[in-house]
C-alpha positions in Angstrom: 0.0 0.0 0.0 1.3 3.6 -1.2 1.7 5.9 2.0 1.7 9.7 1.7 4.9 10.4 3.8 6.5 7.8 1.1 5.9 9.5 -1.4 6.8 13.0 0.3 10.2 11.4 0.7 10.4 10.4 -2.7 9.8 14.3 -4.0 12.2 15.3 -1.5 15.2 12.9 -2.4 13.8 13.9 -6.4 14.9 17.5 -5.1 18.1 16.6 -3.7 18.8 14.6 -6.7 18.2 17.3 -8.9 19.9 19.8 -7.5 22.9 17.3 -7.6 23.2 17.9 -3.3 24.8 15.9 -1.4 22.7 16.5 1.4 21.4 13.9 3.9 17.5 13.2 4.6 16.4 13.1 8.2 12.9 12.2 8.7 12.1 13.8 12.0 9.7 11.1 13.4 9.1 12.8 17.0 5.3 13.1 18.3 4.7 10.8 15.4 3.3 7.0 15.6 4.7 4.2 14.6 1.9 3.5 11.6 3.3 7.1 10.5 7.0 5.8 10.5 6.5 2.1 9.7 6.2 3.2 5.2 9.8 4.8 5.5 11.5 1.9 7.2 10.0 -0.6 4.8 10.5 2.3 2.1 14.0 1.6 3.1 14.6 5.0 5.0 17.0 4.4 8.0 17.9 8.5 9.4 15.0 9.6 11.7 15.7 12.4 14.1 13.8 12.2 17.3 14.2 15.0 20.4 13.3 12.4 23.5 15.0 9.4 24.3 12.3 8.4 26.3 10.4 8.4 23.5 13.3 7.4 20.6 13.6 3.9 22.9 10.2 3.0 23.1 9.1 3.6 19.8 12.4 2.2 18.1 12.5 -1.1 20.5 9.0 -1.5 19.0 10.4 -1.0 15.8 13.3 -3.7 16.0 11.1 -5.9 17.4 8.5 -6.1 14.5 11.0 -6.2 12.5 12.9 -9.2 13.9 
């Protein structure tokens, strides 16, 4: 199933790509749930920028769990 904030990455790495930048794509995946984040990882998205660690643990031990 196509997810919206897949394809917002995709325009956003188009971007990059056409400006020929070598700049590095952080999805900021704070406040957001794991359904949200879920599309990018399977996308194949791996840099996610989080401001709690509280939170970052959680959510990401959840995350490596499904996973596994």
């Amino acid at each position: 199933m196509k997810h919206n904030t897949v394809d917002n990455l995709k325009n956003i790495e188009n971007e990059v790509e056409l400006k020929k930048s070598s700049a590095k794509i952080i999805a900021v995946s704070k406040t957001f749930k794991l359904d949200k984040i879920l599309p990018l990882i399977e996308y194949g998205h791996c840099d996610f920028g989080e401001n709690k660690v509280q939170e970052a643990v959680d959510k990401w031990s959840k995350i490596l769990e499904e996973k596994s």
